[in-house]
C-alpha distance (Angstrom), angle and dihedral (degrees) to the residues before:
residue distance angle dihedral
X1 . . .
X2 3.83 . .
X3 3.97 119.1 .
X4 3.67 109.2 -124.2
X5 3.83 114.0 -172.8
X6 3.50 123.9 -164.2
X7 3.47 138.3 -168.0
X8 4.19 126.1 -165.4
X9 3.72 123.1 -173.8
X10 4.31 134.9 -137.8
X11 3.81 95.4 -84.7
X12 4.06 85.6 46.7
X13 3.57 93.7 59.1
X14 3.61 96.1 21.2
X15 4.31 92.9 136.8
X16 3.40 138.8 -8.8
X17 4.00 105.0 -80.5
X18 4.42 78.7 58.9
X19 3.15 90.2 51.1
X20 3.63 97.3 57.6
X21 3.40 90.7 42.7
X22 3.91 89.3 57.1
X23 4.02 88.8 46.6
X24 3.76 87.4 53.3
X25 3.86 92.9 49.8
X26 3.60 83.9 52.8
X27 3.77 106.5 57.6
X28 3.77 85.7 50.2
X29 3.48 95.9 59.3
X30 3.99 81.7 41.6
X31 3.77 89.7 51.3
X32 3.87 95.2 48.2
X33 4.21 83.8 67.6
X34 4.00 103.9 -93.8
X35 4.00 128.4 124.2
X36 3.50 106.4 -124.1
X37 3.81 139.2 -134.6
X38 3.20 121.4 178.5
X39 4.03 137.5 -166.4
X40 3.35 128.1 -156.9
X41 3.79 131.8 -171.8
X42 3.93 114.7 -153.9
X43 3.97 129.1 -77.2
X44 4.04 108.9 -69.2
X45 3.89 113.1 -79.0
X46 3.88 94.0 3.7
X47 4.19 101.5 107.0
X48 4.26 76.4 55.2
X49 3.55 95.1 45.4
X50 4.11 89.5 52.6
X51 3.74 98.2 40.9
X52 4.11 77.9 50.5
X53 4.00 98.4 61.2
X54 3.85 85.4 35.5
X55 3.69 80.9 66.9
X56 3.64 93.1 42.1
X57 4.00 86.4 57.9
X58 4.09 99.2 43.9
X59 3.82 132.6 -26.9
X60 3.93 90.2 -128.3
X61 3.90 113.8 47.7
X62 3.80 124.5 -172.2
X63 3.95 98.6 -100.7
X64 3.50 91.4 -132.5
X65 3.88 93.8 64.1
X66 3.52 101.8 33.1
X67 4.38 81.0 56.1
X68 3.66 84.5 55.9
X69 3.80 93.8 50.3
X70 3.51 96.3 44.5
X71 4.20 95.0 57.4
X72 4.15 91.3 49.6
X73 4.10 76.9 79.2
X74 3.78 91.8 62.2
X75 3.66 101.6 33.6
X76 4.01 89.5 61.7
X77 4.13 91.1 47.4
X78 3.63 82.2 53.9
X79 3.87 106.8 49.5
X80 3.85 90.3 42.9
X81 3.84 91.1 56.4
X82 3.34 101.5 51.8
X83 3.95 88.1 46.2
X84 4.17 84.2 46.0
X85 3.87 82.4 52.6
X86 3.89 98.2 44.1
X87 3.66 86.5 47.5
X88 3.83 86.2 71.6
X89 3.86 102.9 40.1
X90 3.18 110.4 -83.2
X91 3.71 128.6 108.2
X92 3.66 123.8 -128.5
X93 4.07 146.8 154.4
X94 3.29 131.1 -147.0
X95 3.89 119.9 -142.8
X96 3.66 130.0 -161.8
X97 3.97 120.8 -125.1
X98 3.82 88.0 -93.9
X99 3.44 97.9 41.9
X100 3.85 88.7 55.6
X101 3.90 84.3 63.6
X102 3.59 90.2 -107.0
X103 3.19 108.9 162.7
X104 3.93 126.9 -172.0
X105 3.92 147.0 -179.9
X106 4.29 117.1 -106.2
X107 4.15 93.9 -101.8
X108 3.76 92.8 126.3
X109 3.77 121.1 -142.6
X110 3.94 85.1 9.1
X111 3.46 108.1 50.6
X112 3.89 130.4 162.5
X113 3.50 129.8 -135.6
X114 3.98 110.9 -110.3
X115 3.77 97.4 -179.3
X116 3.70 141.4 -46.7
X117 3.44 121.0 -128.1
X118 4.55 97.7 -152.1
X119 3.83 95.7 -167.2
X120 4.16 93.6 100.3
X121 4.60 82.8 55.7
X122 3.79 95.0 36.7
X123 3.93 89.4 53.4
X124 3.52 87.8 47.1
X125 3.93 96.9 49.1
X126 3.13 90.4 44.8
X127 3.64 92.6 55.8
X128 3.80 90.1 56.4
X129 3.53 104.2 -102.1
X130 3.77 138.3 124.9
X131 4.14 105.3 -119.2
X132 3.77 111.5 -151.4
X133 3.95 100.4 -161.4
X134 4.30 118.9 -157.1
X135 4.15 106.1 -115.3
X136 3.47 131.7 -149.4
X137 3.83 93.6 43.5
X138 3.57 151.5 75.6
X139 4.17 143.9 157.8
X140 3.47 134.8 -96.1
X141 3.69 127.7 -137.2
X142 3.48 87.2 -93.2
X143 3.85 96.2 58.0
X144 3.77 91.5 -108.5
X145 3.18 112.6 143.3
X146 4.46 116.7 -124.8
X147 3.95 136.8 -175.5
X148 3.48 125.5 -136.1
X149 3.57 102.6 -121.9
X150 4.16 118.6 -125.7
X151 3.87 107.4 -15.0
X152 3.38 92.0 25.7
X153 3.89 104.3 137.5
X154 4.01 86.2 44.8
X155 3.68 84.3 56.8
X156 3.50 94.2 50.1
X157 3.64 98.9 46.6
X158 4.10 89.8 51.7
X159 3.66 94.8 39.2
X160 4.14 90.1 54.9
X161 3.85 85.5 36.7
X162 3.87 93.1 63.7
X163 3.54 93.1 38.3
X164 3.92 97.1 60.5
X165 3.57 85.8 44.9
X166 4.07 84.7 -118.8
X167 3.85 129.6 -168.8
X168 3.58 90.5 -119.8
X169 3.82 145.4 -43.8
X170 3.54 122.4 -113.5
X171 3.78 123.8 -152.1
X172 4.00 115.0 -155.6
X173 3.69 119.1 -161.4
X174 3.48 141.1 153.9
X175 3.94 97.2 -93.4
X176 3.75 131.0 60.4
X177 3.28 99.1 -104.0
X178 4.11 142.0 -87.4
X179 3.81 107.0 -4.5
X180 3.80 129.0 -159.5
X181 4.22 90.7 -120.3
X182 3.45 130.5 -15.3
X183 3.91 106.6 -54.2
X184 4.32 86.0 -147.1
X185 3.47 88.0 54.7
X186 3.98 102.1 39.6
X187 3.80 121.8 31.0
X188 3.70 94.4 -154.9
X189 3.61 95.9 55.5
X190 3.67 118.5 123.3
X191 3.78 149.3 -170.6
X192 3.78 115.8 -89.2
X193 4.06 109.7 -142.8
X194 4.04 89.3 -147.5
X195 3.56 134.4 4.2
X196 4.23 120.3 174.4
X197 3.45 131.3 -125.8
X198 3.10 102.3 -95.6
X199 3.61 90.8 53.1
X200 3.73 98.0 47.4
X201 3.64 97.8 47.1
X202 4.07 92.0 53.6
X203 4.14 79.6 52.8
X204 3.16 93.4 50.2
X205 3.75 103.5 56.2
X206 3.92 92.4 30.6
X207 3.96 84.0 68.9
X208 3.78 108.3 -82.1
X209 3.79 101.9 137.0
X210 3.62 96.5 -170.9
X211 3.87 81.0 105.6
X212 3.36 141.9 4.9
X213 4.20 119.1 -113.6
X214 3.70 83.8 -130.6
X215 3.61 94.3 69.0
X216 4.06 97.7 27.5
X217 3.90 84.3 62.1
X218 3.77 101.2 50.8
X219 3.74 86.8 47.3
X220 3.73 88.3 53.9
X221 4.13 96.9 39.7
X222 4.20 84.0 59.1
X223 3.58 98.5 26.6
X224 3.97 98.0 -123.9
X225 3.94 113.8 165.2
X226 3.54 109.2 -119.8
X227 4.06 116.1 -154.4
X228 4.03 110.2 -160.5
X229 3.82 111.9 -168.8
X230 3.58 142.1 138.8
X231 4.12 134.9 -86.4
X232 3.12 93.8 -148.8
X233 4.10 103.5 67.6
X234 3.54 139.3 -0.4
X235 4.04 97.1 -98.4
X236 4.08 107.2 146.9
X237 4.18 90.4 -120.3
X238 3.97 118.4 -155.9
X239 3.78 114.4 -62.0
X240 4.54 117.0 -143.6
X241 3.06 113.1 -144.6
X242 4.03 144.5 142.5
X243 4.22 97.5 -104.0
X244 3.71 122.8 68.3
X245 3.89 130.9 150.6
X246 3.90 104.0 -104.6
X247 3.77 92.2 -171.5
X248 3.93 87.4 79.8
X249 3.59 128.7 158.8
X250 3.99 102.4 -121.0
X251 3.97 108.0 21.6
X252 3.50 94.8 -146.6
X253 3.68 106.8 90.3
X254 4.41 100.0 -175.5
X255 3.71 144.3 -13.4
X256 3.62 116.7 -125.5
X257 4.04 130.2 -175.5
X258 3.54 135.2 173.9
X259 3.89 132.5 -165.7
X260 3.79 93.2 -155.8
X261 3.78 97.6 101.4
X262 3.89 138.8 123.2
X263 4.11 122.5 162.8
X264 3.33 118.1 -158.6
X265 3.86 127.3 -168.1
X266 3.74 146.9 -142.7
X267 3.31 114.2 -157.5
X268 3.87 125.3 -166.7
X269 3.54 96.3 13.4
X270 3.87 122.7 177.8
X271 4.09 107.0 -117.0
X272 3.65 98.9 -142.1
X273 3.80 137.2 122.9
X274 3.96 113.0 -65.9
X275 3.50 109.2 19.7
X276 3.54 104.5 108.6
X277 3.70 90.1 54.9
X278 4.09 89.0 40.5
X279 4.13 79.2 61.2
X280 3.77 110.0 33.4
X281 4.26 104.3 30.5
X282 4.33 80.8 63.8
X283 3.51 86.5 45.8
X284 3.62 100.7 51.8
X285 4.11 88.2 46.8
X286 3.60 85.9 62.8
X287 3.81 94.6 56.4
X288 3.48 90.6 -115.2
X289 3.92 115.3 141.0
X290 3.45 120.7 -149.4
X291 3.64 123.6 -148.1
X292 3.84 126.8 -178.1
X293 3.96 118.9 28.6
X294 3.54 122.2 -163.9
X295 4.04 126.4 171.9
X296 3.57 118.2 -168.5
X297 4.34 119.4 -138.0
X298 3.62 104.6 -87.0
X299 3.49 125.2 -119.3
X300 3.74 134.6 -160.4
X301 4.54 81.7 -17.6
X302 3.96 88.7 -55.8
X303 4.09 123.8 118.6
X304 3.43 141.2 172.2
X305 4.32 115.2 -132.2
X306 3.62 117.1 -160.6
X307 3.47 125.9 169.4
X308 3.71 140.5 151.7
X309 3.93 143.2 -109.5
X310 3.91 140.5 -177.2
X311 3.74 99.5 -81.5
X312 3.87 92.1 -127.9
X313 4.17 82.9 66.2
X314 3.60 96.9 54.2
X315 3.93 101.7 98.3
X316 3.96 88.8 48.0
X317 3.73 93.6 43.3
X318 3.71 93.3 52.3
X319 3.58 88.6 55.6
X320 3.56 98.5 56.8
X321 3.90 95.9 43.1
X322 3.63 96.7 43.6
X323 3.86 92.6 68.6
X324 3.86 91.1 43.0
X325 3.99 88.1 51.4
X326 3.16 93.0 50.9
X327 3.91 96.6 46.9
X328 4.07 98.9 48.2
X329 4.13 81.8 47.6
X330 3.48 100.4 -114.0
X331 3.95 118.5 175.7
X332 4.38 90.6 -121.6
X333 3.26 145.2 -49.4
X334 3.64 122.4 -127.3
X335 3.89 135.6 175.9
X336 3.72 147.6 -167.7
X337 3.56 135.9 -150.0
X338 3.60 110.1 179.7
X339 3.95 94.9 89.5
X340 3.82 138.1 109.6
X341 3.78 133.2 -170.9
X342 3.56 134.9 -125.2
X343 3.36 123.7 -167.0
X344 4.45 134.1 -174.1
X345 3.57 109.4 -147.3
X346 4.19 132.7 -169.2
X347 3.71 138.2 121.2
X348 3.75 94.0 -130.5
X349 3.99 90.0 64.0
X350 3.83 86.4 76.0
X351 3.96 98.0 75.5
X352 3.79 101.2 21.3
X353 4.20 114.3 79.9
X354 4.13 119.6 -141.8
X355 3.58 105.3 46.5
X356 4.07 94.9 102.7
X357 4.51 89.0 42.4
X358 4.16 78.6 50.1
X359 3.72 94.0 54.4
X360 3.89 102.4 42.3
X361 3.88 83.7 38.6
X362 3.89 85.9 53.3
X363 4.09 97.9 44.5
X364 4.12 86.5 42.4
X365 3.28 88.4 67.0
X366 3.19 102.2 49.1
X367 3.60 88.6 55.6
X368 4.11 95.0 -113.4
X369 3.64 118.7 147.9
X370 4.08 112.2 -140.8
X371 4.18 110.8 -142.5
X372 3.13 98.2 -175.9
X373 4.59 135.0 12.8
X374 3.66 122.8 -157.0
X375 3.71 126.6 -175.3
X376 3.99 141.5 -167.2
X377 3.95 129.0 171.4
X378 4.05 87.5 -88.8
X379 3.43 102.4 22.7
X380 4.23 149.8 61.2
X381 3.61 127.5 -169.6
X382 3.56 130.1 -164.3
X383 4.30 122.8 -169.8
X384 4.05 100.4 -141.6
X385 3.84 118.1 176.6
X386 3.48 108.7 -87.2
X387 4.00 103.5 -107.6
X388 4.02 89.9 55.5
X389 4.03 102.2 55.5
X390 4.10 89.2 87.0
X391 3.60 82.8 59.8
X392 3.64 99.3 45.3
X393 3.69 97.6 45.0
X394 3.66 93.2 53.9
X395 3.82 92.7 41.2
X396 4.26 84.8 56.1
X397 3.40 90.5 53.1
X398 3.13 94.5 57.0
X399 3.75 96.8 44.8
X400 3.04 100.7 54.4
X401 4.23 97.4 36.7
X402 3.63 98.3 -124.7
X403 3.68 87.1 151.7
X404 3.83 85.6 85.2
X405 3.41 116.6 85.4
């Protein structure tokens, strides 16, 4: 029989009536003649509600027990679905991260997947049960247990996927799928019924948070079809894969945006050898990633460096670069945080000409100022100030018809 895994999120499994529902989902997908792993991420709001009284105890926590904390939330979202899903006849074990055979490096609270040994679930399957497997967290070497970080149950459910050389992995949600903007932003938006790779993972870290880039780019590095859907009905959802038809009507495949933005800028900078790296290496120590780069034309030795972090890093960033501005003799250093990005993504941009004159044409009229532009082979990103993005999303759309289907 085929290996199905499938992978449901917090608000799938968010209290018991969900989590029959997700037990009942299950047995169908048992019934239709596939051996079944299944993923679960923990109970709603409960990882928040944890890393809440971990507060309450100290605002610094040893990684290595707040890790340990964090993956209680999964292991009881686990044990109550396979008890949901003997309930109803059909036999099933749950398995915790390690017990999967998921085995991880010691980067606490964002830990990557080393390898996964499958033996523990192949037993299992082959024993006729249903294995509900703990996501979001594996073991070290040392038997410490880690979490994956944001994503991390997507991770898990591609990572054990690929391993068990599965048909595909599902990922159930509580939307239909991949959608062409954000459907609370534009009314017209839709559900896409593929998207590639490519495609997704540009989503992905341009703010879609229908999945995490993390997991898009495993799937794509072993070339595991990835179904996203929703719990809550039987819509199809938008299937990743490697194949899609590049001759497409409209080249632009989805709008993305994301309010998670802060620039900051060195002004007056000296445009010699080594300063980039005598900015960014300290930068990159701090665990700060650093998103859009722009250098302005030097003149008479002097530049300006802007570039562009999560918004939620700005405070610490600032006090890393400050020191550093200060030291290469720059004349200041100033940022902003009240700034979003929007992004038009699609593989068939990269031959075809006037899709970046159509956007700029599109936000000019609007009256929105860009800060900052961005570009890949399939993609073009714009900074906006934060309180127009709404507009410009829906204003894309609309450019660029992706209300047709």
């Amino acid at each position: 029989m085929p290996i199905i895994v499938q992978k449901y999120g917090g608000s799938s499994v968010a209290d018991i009536e969900k989590i029959k529902n997700v037990a009942r989902r299950v047995a169908k997908s048992r019934d239709a003649g596939n051996q079944m792993v299944v993923v679960v991420s923990a109970m709603g709001d409960t990882t928040d509600d944890l890393i809440a009284l971990a507060k309450k105890i100290t605002a610094h926590p040893s990684g290595r027990e707040y890790d340990l904390l964090l993956s209680t939330g999964e292991l009881v979202s686990c044990t109550l679905l396979a008890m949901a899903l003997d309930s109803i006849g059909y036999r099933a074990v749950s398995l915790s991260g390690a017990q999967a055979g998921i085995k991880t490096d010691t980067e606490y609270n964002r830990a990557h997947i080393l390898g996964i040994d499958p033996k523990r679930v192949v037993n299992e399957l082959n024993a006729g049960n249903i294995v509900v497997v703990a996501g979001f967290q594996g073991i070290t070497q040392d038997q410490d247990v880690t979490t994956l970080g944001r994503g991390g149950s997507d991770t898990t459910a591609i990572a054990l996927a690929i391993s068990l050389k599965a048909k595909e992995c599902h990922i159930y949600t509580d939307v239909d799928g991949v959608f062409t903007a954000d459907p609370r932003l534009v009314a017209e938006a839709h559900s896409l019924s593929e998207i590639n790779y490519e495609e997704m993972l540009e989503m992905a870290n341009c703010g879609a948070r229908v999945m995490h880039p993390r997991a898009v780019e495993l799937g794509q590095m072993y070339n595991m079809p990835i179904l996203v859907a929703c719990t809550f009905n039987e819509k199809p959802g938008t299937l990743i894969h490697g194949g899609k038809d590049m001759e497409v009507k409209n080249k632009v495949t989805g709008i993305a945006h994301d309010m998670d933005v802060a620039k900051i800028m060195i002004v007056g900078v000296p445009d010699r050898p080594g300063i980039a790296s005598a900015i960014f290496e300290p930068l990159a120590t701090a665990g700060i990633s650093v998103d859009t780069i722009v250098q302005n034309a030097s003149i008479e030795n002097i530049t300006d460096l802007t570039f562009t972090v999560a918004a939620g890093d700005l405070d610490k960033a600032m006090k890393v670069v400050m020191p550093i501005a200060e030291s290469i003799k720059a004349r200041d250093c100033i940022s902003n945080s009240r700034l979003g990005k929007i992004s038009i993504i699609g593989a068939g941009m990269q031959n075809t000409p006037g899709y970046a004159a159509r956007m700029f044409t599109t936000l000019s009229e609007k009256n929105i100022n860009i800060h900052l532009i961005t570009t890949s082979e399939i993609r073009i990103t714009c900074i906006v100030d934060d309180d127009r993005v709404s507009e410009a999303v829906r204003a894309l759309h609309r450019a660029f018809e992706l209300e047709k289907p």
